[in-house]
N, C-alpha and C positions, 0 to 999 in steps of 0.2 A: 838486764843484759850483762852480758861478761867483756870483761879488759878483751877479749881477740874479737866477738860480736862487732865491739864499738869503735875498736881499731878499724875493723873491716868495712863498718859503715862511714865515717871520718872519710877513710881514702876511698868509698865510693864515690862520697859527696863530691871529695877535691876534684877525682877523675871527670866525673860529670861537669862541674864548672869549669876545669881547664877545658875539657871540650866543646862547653857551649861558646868560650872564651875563642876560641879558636874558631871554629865557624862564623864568629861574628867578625873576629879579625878577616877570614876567607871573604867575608861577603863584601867587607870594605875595601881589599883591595881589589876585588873585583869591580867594585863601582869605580874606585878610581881608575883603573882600566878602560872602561868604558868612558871615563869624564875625557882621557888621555887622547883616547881614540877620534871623542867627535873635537874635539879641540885640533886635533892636527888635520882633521878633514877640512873644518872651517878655514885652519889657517891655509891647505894645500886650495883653497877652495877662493881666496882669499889673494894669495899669489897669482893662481892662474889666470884672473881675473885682469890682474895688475900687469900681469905680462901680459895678457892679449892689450891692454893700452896702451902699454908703453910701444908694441909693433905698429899699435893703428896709429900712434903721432908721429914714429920714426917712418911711417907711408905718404904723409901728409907732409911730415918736411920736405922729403922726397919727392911728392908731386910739385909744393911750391918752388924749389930749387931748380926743378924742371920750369916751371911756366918763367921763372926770372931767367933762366937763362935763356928762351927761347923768344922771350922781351928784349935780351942784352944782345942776341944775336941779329934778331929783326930789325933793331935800332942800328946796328951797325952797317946792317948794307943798304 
């Protein structure tokens, strides 16, 4: 092989691993992507959840404060 042959194959090689380099980098931040993705689903998933209870005890207080006051009313006349 000649000095321009072995030059040309060298920066074959390099070119070739920078870019296998590179699509593996592509593939992982795509998985991270995806981890990101179901992670904020669970967490929106997680919330909604927490919010629908917190409504259904703020109903529940609301009924009780109802029936005491309708205790506190009855009592009184």
């Amino acid at each position: 092989m000649t000095a321009v042959q072995t030059t040309n194959q060298v920066y074959h090689d390099i070119v070739g691993y920078v870019g296998d380099k590179y699509n593996e980098l592509q593939r992982d931040v795509a998985g991270l992507a995806v981890g990101q993705a179901n992670l904020l689903a669970h967490q929106n998933e997680c919330l909604g959840g927490l919010s629908r209870q917190l409504m259904q005890n703020n109903y529940d207080a609301a009924l009780r404060d109802a029936a005491t006051n309708a205790n506190i009313v009855a009592q009184a006349q």
